[in-house]
C-alpha positions in Angstrom: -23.5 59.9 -13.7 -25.1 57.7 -16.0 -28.1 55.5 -15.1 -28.8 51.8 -17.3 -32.1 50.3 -16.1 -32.4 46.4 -16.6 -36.1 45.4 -16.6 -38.2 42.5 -18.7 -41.6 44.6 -17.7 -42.5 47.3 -20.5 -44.8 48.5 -17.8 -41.8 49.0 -15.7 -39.2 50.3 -17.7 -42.0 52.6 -18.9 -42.3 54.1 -15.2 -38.0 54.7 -14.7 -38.6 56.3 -18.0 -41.1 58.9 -16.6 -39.3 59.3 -12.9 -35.8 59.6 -14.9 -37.4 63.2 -16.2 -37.6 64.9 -13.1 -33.8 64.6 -12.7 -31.8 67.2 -14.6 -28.2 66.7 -15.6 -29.1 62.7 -15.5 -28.5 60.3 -18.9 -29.6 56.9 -18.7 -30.5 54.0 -21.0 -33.4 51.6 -20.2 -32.8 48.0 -21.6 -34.8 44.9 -21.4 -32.4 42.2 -21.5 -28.7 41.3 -20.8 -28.1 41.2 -24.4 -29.1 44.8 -25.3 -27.4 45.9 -22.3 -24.1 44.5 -23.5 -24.6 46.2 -26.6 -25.6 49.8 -25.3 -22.9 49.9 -22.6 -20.1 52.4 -22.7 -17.7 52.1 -20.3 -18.0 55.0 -17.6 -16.4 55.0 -13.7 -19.8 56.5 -13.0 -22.3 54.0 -14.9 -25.1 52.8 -12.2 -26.9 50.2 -13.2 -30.4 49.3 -11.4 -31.9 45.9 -12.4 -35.0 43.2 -11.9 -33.9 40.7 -9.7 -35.6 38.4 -11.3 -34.2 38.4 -14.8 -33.6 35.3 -16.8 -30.7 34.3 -18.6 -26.8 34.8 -17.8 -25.3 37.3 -15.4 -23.5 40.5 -16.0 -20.1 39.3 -16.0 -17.8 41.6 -18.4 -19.4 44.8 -17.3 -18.0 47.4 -14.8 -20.4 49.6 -13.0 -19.5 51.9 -10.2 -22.2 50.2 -8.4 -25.5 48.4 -9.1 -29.0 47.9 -7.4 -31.9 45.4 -7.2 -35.3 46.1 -7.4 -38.3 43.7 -7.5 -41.9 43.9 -6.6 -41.4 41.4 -3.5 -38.2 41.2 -1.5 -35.5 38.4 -2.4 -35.1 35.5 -0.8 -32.4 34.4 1.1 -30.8 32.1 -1.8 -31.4 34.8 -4.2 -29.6 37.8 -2.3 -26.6 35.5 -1.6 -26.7 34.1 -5.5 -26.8 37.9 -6.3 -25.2 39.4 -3.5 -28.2 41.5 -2.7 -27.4 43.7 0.4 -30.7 45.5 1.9 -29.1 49.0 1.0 -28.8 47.7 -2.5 -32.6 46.8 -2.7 -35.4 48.4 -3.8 -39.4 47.6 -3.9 -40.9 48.8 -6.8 -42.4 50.9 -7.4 -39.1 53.3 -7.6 -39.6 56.9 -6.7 -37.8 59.7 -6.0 -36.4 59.0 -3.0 -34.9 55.6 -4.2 -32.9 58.0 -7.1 -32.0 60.2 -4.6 -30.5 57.9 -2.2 -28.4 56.4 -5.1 -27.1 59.7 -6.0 -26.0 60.6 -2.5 -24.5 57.4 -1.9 -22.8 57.4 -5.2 -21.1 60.7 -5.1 -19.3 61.5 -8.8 -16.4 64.4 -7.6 -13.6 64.2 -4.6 -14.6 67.3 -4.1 -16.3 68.0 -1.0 -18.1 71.7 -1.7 -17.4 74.3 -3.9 -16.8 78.1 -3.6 -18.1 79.2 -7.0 -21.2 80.9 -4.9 -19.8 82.9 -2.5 -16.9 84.1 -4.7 -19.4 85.2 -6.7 -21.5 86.4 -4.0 -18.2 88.6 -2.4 -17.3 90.3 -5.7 -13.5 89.6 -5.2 -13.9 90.5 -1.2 -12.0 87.7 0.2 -12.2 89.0 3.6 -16.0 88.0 3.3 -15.0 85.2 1.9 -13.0 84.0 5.4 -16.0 85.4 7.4 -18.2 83.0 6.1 -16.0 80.1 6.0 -15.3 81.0 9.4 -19.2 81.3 10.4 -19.0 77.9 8.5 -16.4 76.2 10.4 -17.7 77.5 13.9 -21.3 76.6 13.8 -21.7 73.7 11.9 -19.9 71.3 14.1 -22.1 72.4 16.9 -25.6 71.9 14.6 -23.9 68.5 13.9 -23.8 67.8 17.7 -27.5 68.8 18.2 -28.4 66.8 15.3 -26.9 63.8 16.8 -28.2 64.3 20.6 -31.9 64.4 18.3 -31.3 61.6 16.6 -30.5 59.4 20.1 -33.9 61.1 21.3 -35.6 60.3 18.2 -37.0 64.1 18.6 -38.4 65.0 14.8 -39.0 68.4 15.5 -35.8 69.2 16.7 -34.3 67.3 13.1 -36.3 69.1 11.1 -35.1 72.9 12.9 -31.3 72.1 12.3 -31.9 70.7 8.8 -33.6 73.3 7.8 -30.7 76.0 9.5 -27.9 73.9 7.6 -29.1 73.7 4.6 -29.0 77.6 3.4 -24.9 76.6 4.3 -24.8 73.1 2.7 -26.0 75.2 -0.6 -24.3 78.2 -0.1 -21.0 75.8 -0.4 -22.7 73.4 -3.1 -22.9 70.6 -0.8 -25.2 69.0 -2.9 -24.9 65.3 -2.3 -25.6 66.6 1.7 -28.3 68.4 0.5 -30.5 65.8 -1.1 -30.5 63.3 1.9 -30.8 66.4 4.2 -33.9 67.8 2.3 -35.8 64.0 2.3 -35.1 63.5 6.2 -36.1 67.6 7.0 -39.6 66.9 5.0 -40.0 63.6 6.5 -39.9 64.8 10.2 -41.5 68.7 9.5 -44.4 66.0 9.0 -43.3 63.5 12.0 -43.2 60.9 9.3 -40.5 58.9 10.6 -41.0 55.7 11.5 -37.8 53.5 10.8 -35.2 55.5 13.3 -32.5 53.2 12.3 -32.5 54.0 8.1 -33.3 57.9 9.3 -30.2 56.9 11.4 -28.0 55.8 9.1 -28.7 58.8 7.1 -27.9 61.2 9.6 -24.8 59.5 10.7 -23.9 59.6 6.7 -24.6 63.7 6.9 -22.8 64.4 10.2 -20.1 62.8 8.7 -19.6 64.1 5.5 -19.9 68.0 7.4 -17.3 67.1 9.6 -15.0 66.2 6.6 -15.8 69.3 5.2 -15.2 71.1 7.8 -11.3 69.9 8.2 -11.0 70.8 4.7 -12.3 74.5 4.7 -9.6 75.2 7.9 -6.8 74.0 5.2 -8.4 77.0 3.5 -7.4 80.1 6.4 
């Protein structure tokens, strides 16, 4: 995944340049108008490009990125997210942080594959009757977790969140779930500190993890 940040502000681009360094295994390219980015853009399925709303000049037009976000220091207006076609999980107030990176990484996920096995084959040592025991323990308690995490969710009950997070997890990174993992660890340290206040975003995110479990669980049972 690579990450091209559009931005007139030196102050700003300076800022994406200092959050881009706590992301390992993350390239990106910070450009300041559309002309440099036409002439630093290589053509990748998994470019992101994240830019200032408020740029002058022409569009992107010519360019193909496997998705791109807005950012501004006040939210758009009306004409401008229709002119741009600005939808509000597309937006971001600046400053960016962490947890804007992190939602684009989860919602851009770079593989069709849904978890991998590297771990626990080497965790087993060739044992592949281990191996079914825990894709089995797999497979029979995570659809239940997911059930409690929903029936939390309608209660809006944070304490109860944060307990099954924090018991899925060890599994979501025993099987390199890792796009699961980085929405899963934001909403579990959000609600350990009953810091949720926008139920339907925390929602949405939830939904997202449920979902992505369940398909992983269908898959694993091709395994046995």
């Amino acid at each position: 995944m690579k990450f091209y940040y559009l931005d007139d502000s030196k102050f700003d681009r300076m800022a994406f340049t200092r959050l881009m360094r706590s992301f390992e295994g993350l390239t990106f390219e910070v450009v300041e108008s559309f002309k440099e980015l036409d002439e630093k853009y290589s053509k990748d399925e998994s470019a992101i490009l994240i830019r200032d709303c408020h740029l002058p000049g022409e569009r992107i037009n010519s360019l193909d990125f496997s998705a791109t976000y807005f950012v501004s220091g006040s939210r758009p207006t009306e004409s401008m997210r229709s002119a741009l076609g600005i939808s509000d999980d597309h937006f971001f107030l600046k400053p960016l942080n962490e947890d804007h990176i992190n939602r684009v990484i989860y919602s851009n996920p770079q593989t069709e594959e849904l978890f991998e096995l590297d771990f626990i084959k080497e965790l087993s040592g060739g044992d592949e009757d281990f191996e079914k025991e825990l894709i089995n323990i797999f497979i029979e308690e995570v659809p239940k977790q997911c059930s409690q995490l929903e029936e939390a969710l309608s209660g809006e009950d944070q304490n109860t969140v944060a307990e099954v997070l924090h018991a899925l997890r060890t599994k979501i990174r025993t099987f390199g779930i890792e796009n699961v993992d980085l929405i899963a660890e934001e909403i579990e340290y959000k609600t350990k500190e009953n810091a949720i206040t926008d139920w339907e975003s925390a929602g949405k995110d939830i939904e997202s993890i449920v979902r992505d479990l369940e398909s992983v669980v269908v898959k694993m049972k091709e395994l046995l």
